[in-house]
LOTI-32569 format. One record per residue (C-alpha): residue in three letters; x negated, y, z negated; residue number from 1. Coordinates in Angstrom, 3 decimals. Layout:
N
<lumvex: ALA u: X v: Y w: Z zanu: NUM>
...
END
This chain:
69
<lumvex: UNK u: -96.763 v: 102.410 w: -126.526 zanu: 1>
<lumvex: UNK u: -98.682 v: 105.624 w: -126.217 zanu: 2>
<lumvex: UNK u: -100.668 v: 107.453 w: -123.845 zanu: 3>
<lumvex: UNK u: -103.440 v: 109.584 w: -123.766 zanu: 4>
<lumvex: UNK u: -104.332 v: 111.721 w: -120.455 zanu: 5>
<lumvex: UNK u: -107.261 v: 114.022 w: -121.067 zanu: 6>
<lumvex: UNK u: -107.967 v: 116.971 w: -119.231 zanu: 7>
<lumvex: UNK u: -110.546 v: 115.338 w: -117.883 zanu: 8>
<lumvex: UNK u: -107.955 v: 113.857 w: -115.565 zanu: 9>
<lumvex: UNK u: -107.103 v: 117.370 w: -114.020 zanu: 10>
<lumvex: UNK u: -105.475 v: 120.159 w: -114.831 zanu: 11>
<lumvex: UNK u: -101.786 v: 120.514 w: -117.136 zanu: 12>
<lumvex: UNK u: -99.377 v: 120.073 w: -113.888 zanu: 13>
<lumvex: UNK u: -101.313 v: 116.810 w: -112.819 zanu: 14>
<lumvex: UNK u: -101.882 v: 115.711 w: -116.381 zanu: 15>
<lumvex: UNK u: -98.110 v: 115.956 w: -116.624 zanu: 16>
<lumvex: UNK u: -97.220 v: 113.974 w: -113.820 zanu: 17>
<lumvex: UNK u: -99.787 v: 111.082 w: -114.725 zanu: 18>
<lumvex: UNK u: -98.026 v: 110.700 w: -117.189 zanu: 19>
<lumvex: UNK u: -95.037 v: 110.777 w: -116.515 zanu: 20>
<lumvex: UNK u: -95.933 v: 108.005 w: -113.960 zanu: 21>
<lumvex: UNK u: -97.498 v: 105.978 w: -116.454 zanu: 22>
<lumvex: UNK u: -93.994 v: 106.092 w: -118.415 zanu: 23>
<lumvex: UNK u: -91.792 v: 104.937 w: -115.843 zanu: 24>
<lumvex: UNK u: -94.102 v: 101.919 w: -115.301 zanu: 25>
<lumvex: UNK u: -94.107 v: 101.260 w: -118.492 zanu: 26>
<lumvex: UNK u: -90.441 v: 101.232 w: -118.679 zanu: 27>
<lumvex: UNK u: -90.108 v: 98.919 w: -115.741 zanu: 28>
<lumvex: UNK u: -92.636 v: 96.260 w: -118.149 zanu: 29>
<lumvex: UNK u: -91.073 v: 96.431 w: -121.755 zanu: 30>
<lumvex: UNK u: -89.483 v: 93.323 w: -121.794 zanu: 31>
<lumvex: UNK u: -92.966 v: 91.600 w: -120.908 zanu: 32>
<lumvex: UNK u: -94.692 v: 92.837 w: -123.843 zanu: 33>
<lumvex: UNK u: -94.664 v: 90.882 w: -127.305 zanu: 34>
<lumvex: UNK u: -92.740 v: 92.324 w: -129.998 zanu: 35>
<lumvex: UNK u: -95.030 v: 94.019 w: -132.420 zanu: 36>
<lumvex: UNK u: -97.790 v: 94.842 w: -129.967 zanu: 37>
<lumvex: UNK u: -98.660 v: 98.390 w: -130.168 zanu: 38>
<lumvex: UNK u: -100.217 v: 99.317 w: -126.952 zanu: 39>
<lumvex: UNK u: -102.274 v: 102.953 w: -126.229 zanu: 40>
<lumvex: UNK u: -103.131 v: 103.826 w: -122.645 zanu: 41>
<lumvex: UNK u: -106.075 v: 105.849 w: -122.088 zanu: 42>
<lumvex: UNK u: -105.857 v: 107.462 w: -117.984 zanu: 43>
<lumvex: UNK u: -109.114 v: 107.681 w: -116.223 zanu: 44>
<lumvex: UNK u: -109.662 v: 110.914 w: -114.025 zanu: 45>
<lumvex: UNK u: -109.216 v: 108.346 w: -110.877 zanu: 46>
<lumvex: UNK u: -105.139 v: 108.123 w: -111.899 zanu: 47>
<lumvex: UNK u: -104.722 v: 111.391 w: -110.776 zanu: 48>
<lumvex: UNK u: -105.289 v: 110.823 w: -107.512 zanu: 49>
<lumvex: UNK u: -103.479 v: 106.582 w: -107.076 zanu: 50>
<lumvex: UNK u: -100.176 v: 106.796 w: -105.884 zanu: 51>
<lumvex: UNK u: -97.668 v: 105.328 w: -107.868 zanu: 52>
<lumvex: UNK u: -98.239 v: 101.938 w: -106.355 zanu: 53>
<lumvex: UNK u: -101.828 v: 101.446 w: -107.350 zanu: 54>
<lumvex: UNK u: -101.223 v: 102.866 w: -110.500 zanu: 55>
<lumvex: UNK u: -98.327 v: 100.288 w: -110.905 zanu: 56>
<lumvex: UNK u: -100.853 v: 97.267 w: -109.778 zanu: 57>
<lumvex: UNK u: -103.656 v: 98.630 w: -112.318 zanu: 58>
<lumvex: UNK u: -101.322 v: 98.805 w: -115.199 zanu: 59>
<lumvex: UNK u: -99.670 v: 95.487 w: -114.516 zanu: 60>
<lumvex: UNK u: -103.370 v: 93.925 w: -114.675 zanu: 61>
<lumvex: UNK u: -104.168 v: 95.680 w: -117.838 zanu: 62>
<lumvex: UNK u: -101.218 v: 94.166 w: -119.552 zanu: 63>
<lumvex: UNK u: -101.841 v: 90.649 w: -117.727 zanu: 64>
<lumvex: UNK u: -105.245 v: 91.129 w: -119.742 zanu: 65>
<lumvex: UNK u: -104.167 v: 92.406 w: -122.881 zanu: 66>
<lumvex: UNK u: -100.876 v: 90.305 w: -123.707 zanu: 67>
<lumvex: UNK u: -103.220 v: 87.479 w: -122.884 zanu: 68>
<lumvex: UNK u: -105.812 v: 88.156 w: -125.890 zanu: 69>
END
């Protein structure tokens, strides 16, 4: 898994902690993923500013949606 957090997202400090957030969801949802699956996670400016909750809730939908296909 791999993510990309532009600076479109905000400046280096908040970029940082994006995604670092991103990273300990992730961790929480490895065992859901299928093995071989390689996964990149693009942030949108609007993850700056979720707190970790809603982040947690988007990113659980996304890979709802993509494990699916």
């Amino acid at each position: 898994m791999g993510f990309v957090v532009s600076k479109a997202v905000g400046n280096a400090v908040v970029r940082g902690r994006t995604k670092r957030r991103l990273r300990a969801i992730a961790a929480t949802r490895l065992s859901g993923i299928p093995a071989g699956l390689d996964i990149v996670v693009r942030a949108q400016p609007s993850a700056a500013q979720a707190d970790f909750d809603e982040l947690s809730d988007a990113f659980g939908r996304a890979l709802e949606k993509v494990c699916r296909s």
